[in-house]
Kinemage of the C-alpha trace (Angstrom):
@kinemage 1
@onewidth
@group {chain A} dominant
@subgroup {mainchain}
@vectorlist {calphas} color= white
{ca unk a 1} P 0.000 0.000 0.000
{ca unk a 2} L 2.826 2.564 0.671
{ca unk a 3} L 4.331 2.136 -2.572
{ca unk a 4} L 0.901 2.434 -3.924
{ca unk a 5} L 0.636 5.717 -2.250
{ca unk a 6} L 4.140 7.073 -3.207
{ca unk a 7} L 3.573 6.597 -6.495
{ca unk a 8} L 0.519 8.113 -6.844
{ca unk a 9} L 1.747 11.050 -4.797
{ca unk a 10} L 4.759 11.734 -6.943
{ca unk a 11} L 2.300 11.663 -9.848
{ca unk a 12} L 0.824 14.808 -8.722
{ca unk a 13} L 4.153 17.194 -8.828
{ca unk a 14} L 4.366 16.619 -13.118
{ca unk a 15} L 0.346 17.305 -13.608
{ca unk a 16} L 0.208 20.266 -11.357
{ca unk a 17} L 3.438 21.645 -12.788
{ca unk a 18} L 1.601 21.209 -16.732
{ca unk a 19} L -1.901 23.230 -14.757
{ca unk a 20} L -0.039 25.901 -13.441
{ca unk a 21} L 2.622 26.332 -17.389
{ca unk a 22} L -0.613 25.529 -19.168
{ca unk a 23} L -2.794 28.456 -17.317
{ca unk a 24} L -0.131 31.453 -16.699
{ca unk a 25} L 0.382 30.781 -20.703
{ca unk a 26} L -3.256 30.903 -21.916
{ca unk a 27} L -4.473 33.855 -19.544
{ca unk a 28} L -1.584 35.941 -20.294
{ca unk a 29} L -1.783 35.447 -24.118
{ca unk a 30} L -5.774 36.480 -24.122
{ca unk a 31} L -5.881 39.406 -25.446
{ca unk a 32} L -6.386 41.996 -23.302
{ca unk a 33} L -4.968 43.141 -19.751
{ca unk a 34} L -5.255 44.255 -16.202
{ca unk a 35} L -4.721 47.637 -16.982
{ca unk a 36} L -7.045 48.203 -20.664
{ca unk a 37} L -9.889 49.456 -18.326
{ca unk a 38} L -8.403 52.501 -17.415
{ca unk a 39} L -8.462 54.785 -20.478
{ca unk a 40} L -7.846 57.926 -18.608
{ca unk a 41} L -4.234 56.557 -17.532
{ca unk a 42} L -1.029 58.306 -18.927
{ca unk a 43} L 1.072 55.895 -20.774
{ca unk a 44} L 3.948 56.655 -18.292
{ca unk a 45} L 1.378 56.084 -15.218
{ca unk a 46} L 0.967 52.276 -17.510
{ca unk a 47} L 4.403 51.819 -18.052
{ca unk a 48} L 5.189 52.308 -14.045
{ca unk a 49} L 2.679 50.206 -13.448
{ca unk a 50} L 3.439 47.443 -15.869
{ca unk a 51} L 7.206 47.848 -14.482
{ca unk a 52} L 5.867 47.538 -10.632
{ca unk a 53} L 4.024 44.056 -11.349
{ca unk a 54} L 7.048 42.797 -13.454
{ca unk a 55} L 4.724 42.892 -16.631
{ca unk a 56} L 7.212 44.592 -18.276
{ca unk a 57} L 9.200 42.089 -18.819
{ca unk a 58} L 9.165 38.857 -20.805
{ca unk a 59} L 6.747 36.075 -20.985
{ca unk a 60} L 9.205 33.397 -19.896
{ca unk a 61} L 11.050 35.660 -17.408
{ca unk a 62} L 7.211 36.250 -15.906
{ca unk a 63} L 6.597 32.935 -16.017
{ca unk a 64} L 10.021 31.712 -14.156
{ca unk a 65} L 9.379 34.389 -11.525
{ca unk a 66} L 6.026 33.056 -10.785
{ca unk a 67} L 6.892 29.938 -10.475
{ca unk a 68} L 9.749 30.779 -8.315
{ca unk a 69} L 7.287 32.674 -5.818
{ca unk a 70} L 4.705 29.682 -6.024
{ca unk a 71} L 7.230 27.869 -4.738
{ca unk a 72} L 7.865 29.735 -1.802
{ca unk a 73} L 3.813 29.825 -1.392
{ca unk a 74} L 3.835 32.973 -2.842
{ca unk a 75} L 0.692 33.553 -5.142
{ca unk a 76} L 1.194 37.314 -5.885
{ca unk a 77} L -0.369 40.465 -5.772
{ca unk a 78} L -3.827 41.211 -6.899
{ca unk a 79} L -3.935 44.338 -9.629
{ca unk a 80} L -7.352 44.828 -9.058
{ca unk a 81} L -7.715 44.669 -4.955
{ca unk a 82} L -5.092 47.290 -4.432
{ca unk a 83} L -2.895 46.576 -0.713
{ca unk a 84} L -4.148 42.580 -0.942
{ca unk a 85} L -2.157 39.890 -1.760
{ca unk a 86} L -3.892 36.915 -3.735
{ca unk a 87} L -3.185 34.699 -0.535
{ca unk a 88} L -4.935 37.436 1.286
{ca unk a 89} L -8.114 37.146 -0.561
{ca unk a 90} L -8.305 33.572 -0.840
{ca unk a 91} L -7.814 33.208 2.754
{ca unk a 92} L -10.507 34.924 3.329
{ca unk a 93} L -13.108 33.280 1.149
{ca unk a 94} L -12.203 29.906 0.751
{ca unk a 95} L -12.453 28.939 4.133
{ca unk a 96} L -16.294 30.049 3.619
{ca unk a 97} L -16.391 27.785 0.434
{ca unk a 98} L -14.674 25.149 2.110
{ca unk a 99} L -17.309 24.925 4.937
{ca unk a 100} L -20.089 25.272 2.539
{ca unk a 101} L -18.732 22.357 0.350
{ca unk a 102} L -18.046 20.164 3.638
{ca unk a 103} L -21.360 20.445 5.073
{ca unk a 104} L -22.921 19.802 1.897
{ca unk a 105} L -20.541 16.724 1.029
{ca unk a 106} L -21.854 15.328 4.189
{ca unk a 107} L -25.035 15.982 3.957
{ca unk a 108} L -24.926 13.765 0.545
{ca unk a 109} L -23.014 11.125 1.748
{ca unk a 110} L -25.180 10.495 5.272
{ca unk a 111} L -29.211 10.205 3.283
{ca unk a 112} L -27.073 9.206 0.048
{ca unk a 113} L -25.308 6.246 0.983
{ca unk a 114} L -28.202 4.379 3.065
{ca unk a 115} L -31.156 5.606 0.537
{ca unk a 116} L -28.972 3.997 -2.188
{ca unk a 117} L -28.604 1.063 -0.251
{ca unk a 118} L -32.416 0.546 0.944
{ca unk a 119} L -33.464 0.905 -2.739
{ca unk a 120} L -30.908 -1.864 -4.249
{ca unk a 121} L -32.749 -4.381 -1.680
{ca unk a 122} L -35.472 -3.111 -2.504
{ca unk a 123} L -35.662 -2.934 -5.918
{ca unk a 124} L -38.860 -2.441 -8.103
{ca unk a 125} L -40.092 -1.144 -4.678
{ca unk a 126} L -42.574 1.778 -4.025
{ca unk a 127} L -39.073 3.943 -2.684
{ca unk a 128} L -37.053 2.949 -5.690
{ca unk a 129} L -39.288 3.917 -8.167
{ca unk a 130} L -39.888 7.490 -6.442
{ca unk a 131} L -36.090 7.960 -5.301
{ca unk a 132} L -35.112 7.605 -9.406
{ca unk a 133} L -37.612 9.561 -10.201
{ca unk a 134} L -36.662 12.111 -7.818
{ca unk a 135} L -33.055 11.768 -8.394
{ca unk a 136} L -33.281 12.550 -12.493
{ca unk a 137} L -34.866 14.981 -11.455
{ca unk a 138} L -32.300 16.753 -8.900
{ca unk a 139} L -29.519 16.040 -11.938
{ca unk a 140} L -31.498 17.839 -14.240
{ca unk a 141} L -32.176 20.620 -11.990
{ca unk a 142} L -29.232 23.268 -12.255
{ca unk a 143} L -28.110 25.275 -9.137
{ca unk a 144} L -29.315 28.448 -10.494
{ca unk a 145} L -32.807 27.617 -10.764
{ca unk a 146} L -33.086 25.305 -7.562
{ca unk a 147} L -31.337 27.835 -5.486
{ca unk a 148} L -33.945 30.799 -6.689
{ca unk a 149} L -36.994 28.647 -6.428
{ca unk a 150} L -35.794 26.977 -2.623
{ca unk a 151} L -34.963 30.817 -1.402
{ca unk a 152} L -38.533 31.838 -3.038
{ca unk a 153} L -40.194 29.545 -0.924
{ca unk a 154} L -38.711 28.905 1.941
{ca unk a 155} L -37.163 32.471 2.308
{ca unk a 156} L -39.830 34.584 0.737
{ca unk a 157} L -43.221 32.955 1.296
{ca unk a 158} L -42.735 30.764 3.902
{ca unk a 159} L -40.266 32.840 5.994
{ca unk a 160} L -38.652 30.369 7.751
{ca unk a 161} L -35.424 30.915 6.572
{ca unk a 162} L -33.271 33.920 5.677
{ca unk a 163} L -33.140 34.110 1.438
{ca unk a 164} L -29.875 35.617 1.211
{ca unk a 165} L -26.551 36.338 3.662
{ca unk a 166} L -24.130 34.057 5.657
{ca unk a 167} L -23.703 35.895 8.599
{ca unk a 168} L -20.534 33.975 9.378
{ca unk a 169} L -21.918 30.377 8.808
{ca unk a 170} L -24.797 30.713 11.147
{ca unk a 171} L -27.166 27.264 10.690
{ca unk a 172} L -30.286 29.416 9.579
{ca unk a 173} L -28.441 31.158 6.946
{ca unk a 174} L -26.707 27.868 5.565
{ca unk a 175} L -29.357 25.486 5.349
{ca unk a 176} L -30.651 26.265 2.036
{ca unk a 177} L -27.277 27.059 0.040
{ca unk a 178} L -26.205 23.328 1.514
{ca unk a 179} L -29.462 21.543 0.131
{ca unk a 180} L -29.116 23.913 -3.234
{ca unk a 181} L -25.235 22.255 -3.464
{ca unk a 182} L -25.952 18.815 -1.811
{ca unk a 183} L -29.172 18.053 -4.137
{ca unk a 184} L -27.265 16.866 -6.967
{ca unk a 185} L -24.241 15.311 -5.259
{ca unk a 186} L -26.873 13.160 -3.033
{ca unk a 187} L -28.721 11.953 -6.380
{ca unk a 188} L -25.062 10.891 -7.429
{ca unk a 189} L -24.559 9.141 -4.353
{ca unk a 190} L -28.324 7.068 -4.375
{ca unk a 191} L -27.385 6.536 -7.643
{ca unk a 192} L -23.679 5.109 -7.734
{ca unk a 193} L -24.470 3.162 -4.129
{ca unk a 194} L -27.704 1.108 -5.539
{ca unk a 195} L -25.877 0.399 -8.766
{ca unk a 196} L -22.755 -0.759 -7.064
{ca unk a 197} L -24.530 -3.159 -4.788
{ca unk a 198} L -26.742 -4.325 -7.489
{ca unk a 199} L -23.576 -5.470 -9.574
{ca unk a 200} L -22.101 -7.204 -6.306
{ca unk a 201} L -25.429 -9.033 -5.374
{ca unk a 202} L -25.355 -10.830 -8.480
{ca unk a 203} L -21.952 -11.881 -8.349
{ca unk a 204} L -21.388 -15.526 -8.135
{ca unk a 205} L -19.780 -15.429 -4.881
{ca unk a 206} L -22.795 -13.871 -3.430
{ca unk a 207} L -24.916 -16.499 -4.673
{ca unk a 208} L -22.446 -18.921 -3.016
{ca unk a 209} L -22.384 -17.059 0.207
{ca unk a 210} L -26.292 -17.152 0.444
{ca unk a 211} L -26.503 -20.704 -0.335
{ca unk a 212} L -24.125 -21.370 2.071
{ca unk a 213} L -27.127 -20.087 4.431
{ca unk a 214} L -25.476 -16.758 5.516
{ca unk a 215} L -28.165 -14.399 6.532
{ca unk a 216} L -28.850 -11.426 4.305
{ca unk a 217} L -27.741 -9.195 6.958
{ca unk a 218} L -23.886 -10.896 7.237
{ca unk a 219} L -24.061 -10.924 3.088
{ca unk a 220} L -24.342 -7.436 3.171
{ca unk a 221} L -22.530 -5.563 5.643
{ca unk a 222} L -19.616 -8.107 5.148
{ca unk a 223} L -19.133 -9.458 1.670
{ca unk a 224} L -20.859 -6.599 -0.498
{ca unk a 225} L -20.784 -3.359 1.245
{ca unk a 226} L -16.865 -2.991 0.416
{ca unk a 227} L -16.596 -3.898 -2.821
{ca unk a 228} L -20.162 -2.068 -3.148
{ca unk a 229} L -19.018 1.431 -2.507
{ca unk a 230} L -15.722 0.613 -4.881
{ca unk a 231} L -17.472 3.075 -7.732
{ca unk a 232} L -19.024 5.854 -5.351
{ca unk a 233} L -15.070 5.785 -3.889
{ca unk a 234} L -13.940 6.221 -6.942
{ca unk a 235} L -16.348 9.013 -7.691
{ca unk a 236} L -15.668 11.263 -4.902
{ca unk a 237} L -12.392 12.412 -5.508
{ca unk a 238} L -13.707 15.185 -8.543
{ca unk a 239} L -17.418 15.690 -6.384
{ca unk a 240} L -15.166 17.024 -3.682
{ca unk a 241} L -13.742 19.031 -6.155
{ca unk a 242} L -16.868 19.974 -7.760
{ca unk a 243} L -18.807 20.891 -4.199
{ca unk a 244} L -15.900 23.635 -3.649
{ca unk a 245} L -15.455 24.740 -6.579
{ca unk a 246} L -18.952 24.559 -7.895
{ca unk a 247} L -20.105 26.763 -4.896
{ca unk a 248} L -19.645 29.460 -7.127
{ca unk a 249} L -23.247 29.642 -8.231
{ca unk a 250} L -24.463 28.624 -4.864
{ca unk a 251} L -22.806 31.669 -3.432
{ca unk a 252} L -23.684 34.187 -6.188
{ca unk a 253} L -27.218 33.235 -5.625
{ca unk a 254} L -27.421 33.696 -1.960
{ca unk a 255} L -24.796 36.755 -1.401
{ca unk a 256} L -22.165 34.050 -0.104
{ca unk a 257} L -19.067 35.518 0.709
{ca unk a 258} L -17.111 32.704 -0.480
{ca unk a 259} L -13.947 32.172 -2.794
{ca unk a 260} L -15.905 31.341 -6.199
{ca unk a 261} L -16.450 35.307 -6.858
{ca unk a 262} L -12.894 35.919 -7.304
{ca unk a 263} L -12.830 33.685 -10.420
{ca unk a 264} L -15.177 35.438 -12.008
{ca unk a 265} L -13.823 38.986 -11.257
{ca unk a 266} L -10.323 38.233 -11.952
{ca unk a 267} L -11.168 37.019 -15.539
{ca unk a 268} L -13.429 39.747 -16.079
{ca unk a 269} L -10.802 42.577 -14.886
{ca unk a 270} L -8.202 40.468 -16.452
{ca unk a 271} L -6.381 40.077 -12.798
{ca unk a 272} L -3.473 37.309 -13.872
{ca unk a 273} L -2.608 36.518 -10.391
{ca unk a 274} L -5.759 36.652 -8.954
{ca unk a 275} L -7.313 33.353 -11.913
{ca unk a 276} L -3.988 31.671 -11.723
{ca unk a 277} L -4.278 32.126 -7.763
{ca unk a 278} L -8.315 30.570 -7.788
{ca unk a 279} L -6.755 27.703 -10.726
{ca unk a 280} L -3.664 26.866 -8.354
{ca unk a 281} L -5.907 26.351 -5.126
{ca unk a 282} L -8.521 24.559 -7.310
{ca unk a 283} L -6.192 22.251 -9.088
{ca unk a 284} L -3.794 21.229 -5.651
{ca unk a 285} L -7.796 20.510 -4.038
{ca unk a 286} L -9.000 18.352 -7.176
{ca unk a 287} L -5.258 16.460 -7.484
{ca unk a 288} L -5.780 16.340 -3.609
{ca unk a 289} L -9.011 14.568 -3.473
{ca unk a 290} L -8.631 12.191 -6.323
{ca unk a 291} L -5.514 11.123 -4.994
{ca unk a 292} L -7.300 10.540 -1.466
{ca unk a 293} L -10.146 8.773 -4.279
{ca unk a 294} L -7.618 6.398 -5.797
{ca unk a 295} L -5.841 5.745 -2.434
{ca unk a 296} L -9.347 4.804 -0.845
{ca unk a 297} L -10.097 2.682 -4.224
{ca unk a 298} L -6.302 0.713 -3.435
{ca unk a 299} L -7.719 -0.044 -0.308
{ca unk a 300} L -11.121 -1.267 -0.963
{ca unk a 301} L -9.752 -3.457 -3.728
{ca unk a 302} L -5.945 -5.070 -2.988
{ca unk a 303} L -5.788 -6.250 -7.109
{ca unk a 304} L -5.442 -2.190 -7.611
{ca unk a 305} L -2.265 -1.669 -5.671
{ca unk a 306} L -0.494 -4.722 -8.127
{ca unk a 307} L -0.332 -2.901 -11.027
């Protein structure tokens, strides 16, 4: 297993070093640039400017000093917040994203993982049928129309919950951004858990182990639930990913005060440090998690860690 892990930890350094060349590359041959907005400036005022934030010089010389100061866990300053660094900023939003993303994670995983389970032994049941039904259903459903239509209700009509604001995490104000983010991630889960243990229940050993006369209890919890959650394992390394990063819309709709904002202001005002500060943190969290994904896959199933 640690071999296993090593290797799949040194894998990281080569795909995160492509990300980060890849990125500073692509967003600083756009056309365009942090400083086009300001049409009033002198072009000596530019030229200082350009000159202060190095963009003066060229491409590959920007690019080596970046990745010198990346090394050194130095992400920059931001053009655009004037007096902030980029680490500044993102520490603090993401931990707002973060929490957001973790409580809705768990959310999924605690009704997904037994609802999935319930309706693979009880397939063809009355709660199958209505759980796939109402699973399509939260795929199809985008965040920006489930997260209007929840605060409409429940924030507007109803008023039992506040529509809009975070007031530093407090439960009333989280509850329906977490359901807006969890909704599809939970279908996922129902989904990938009944399919799983519908595969392993009609495995031949299965058959063997219940003809042995091993209670369906015992035949679950020990010979199918592993191998079982094998593809929902598998399958949670880029959700993680995707419940952090795809807070963006989440927090947009409910005045969120998380990190997903400064992706979408740093590539409209054409802030280089700022996007190649969001794609950084982004890509070390989705390397991060799919590593944890394939590490937790190793372990479910030993034949992984042989090849």
């Amino acid at each position: 297993m640690m071999r296993y892990a090593l290797a799949r930890i040194i894998g990281l350094v080569p795909t995160l070093f492509l990300l980060v060349t890849a990125a500073f590359f692509v967003i600083r041959l756009a056309p365009g640039g942090p400083f086009d907005e300001e049409h009033t400036i002198l072009p000596e005022v530019r030229a200082n400017l350009e000159a202060a934030y190095g963009l003066d010089a060229p491409l590959t010389t920007q690019y080596l000093r970046y990745v010198s100061g990346l090394l050194r866990g130095d992400l920059g300053p931001s053009f655009k917040h004037k007096d902030l660094t980029v680490s500044e900023l993102l520490a603090g939003g993401l931990p707002v994203s973060a929490a957001l993303g973790a409580a809705a994670l768990v959310l999924a995983l605690v009704f997904g993982v037994p609802l999935g389970l319930y309706t693979a032994l009880h397939r063809a049941g009355a709660v199958d049928h209505g759980a796939s039904m109402l699973t399509a259903l939260a795929i199809a459903l985008p965040a920006f129309v489930l997260g209007p239509v929840l605060a409409l209700v429940f924030g507007l009509w109803l008023r039992w919950l506040p529509a809009a604001g975070w007031e530093g995490g407090a439960l009333r104000y989280a509850v329906l951004p977490v359901i807006t983010l969890a909704t599809p991630v939970l279908a996922y889960v129902v989904r990938l858990t009944r399919t799983g243990l519908l595969e392993v229940l009609g495995s031949d050993y299965i058959r063997a182990a219940r003809a042995r006369g091993l209670g369906s209890r015992r035949v679950v919890l020990v010979h199918t639930l592993r191998p079982a959650l094998m593809p929902l394992v598998s399958w949670l390394g880029p959700a993680v990913a995707f419940v952090l990063t795809g807070s963006l819309v989440v927090e947009t709709v409910f005045g969120i005060p998380g990190a997903g904002r400064f992706l979408v202001e740093g590539a409209l005002n054409r802030d280089y440090t700022l996007v190649m500060g969001m794609i950084v943190v982004y890509g070390v969290i989705t390397l991060v998690c799919n590593l944890a994904a394939d590490l937790g896959y190793g372990w479910l199933d030993p034949r992984i860690r042989r090849h």
